[in-house]
N, C-alpha and C positions, 0 to 999 in steps of 0.2 A: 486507427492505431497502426503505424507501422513496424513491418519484421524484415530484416533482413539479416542475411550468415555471409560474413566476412572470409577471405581468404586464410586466415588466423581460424576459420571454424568456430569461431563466437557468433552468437545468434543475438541482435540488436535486437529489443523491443522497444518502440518508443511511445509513449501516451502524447496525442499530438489533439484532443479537443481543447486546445491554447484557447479559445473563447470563455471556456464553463472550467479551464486554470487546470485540464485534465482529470475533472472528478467524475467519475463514477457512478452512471447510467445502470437497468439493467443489460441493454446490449452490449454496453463496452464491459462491462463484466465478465458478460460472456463471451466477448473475443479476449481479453486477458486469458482467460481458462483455456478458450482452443490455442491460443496463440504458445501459451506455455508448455502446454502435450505435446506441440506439434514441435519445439525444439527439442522436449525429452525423449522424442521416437527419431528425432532424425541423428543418425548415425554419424553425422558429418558435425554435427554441433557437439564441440568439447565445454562449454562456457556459456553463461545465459545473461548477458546485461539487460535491468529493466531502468528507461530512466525519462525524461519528459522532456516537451518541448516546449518552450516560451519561459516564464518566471514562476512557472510549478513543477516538481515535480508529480504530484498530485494532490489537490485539496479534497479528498476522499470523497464519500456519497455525494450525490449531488442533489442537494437541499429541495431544489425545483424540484428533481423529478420523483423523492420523497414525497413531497405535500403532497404528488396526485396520487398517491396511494389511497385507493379509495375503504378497500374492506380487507378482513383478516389474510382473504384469499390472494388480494393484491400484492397485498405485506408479503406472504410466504413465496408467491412467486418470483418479487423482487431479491428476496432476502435467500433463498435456495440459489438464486442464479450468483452472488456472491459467495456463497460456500460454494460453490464449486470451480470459481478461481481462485478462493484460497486453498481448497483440497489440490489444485494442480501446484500451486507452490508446497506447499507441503509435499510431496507427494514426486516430487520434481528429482531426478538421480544425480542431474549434475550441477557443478556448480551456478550457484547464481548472485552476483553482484549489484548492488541499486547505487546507483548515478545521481543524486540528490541535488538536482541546477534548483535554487529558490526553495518555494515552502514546500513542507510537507505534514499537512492537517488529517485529521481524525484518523479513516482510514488508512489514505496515504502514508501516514505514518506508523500506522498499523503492517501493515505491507512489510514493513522493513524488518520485524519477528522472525519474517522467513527467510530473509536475504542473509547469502553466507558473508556479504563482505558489503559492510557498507561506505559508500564515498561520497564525502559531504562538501558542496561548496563551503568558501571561505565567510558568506551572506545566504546562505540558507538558515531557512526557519523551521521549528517542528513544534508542534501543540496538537491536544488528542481534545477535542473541546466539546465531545456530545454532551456530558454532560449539560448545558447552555441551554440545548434543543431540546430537551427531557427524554434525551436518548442514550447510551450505552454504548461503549466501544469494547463489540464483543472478543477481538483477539487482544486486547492490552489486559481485558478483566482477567480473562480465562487462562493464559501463558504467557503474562507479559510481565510477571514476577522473575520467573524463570530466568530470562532474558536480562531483563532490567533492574530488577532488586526494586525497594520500596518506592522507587524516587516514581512508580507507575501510581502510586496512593496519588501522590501530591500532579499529577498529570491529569490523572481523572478526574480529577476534585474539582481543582483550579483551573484547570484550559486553558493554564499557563502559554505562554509561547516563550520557547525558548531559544538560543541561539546554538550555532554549530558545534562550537568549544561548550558549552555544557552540554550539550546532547553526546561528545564524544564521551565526557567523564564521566556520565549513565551506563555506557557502552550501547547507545543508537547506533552512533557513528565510529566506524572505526578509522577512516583516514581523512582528512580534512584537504581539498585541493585547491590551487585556483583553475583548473579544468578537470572536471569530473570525466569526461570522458575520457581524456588523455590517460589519467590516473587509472581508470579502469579495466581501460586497452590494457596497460601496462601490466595491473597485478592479474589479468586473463591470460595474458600472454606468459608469466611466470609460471603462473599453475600450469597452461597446457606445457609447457618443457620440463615442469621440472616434479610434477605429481603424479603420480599414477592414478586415474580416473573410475578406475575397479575397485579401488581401495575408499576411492569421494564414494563411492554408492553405498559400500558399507558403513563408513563416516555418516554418512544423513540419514542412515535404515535409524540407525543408533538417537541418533540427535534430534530426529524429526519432533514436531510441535505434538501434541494428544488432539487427535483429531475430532472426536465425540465430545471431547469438553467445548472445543470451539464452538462446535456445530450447534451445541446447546444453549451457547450464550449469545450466539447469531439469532437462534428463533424466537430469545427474551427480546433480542430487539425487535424481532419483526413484531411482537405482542405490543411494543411499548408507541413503536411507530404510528399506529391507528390511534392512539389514547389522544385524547382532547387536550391537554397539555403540552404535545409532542405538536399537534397541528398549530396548536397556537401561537406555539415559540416559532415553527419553520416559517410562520407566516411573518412573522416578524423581524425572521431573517431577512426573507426574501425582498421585503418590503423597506432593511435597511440598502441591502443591496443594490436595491432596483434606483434607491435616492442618493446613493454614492457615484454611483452609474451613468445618473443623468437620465434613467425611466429604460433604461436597455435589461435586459432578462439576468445577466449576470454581472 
């Protein structure tokens, strides 16, 4: 995962396991979570862009390294270390933008609840598809009404996948570009001239997500993860994956 802070004082985050489409380990989980502290304590970062490299933005958990979850204790370790890089987006004072190059599946798509500003290629994708795997997308169940209005019924359900222009008229997406990060640069670059950044702190004290609600429908998944149905379907994930692939891990 790389970070870098631009002469502009925007803090690049970029998800770069381009192999596994940038989803969602428990390590890189928990470098999302340091990685986002670490722009909200640095004094020098007005702005926080999260956004991917290769043809995902991120396809959220990473199915693999789900299966190997062995026991309840597994689950909750994996599944703690993800609440606690959504507690840093949550939890985050200053602005923060997602850069959406290509898809953005379960999680991934999840992510963008807490993004103040989202920018969506003109061929990006978004579907929240656990249901499939006999799993649960705990921030779209728990605050994703909030955000998105009913159209989260028909997203859970169906594991739709949807394109950029209807995910904007949900309000996933707020700007639609053909360069995401140009676009982004741009509307970082308005807010730091033209916002008063004391006032973004108290804007997001106000706005923030219910962080207890999340946390609670993150630990129904960790329960649901170990169940035998949940193994079965990942296996069969992995197993379509591995024949789409040509026998390669992702």
């Amino acid at each position: 995962m790389k970070y870098k802070v631009d002469e502009d004082g925007i803090a690049w985050i970029t998800l770069d396991r381009v192999d596994r489409l940038n989803s969602f380990d428990e390590e890189s989980w928990k470098e999302l979570g340091d990685k986002v502290r670490t722009a909200n304590n640095d004094k020098n970062v007005k702005v926080l862009v999260l956004t991917g490299e290769g043809r995902a933005f991120s396809a959220g958990d990473d199915i693999f390294a789900m299966a190997e979850l062995k026991d309840a204790d597994d689950a909750k370790k994996f599944f703690d270390t993800l609440y606690y890089a959504v507690e840093s987006l949550i939890e985050l004072e200053k602005p923060l933008i997602c850069a959406v190059n290509g898809l953005a599946y379960g999680g991934g798509c999840e992510i963008l609840l807490f993004c103040d500003v989202v920018v969506g290629g003109k061929e990006s994708k978004f579907s929240i598809p656990e249901a499939k795997l006999g799993l649960i997308p705990p921030m779209a169940i728990s605050v994703g009404h909030k955000y998105w209005g009913r159209a989260v019924n028909r997203l859970t359900i169906t594991g739709e996948v949807i394109t950029a222009e209807e995910a904007k008229q949900i309000g996933i997406v707020d700007y639609i570009a053909d360069d995401v990060l140009m676009k982004s640069k741009e509307i970082a670059k308005d807010i730091i001239l033209n916002v008063d950044l004391e006032a973004v702190k108290v804007i997001k004290k106000w706005t923030k997500a219910e962080k207890e609600r999340i946390r609670r429908a993150i630990m129904e998944l960790a329960l649901l993860s170990t169940t035998r149905s949940a193994k079965s379907r990942m296996e069969g994930f992995k197993d379509r994956h591995r024949k789409a692939n040509k026998g390669s891990s992702y």
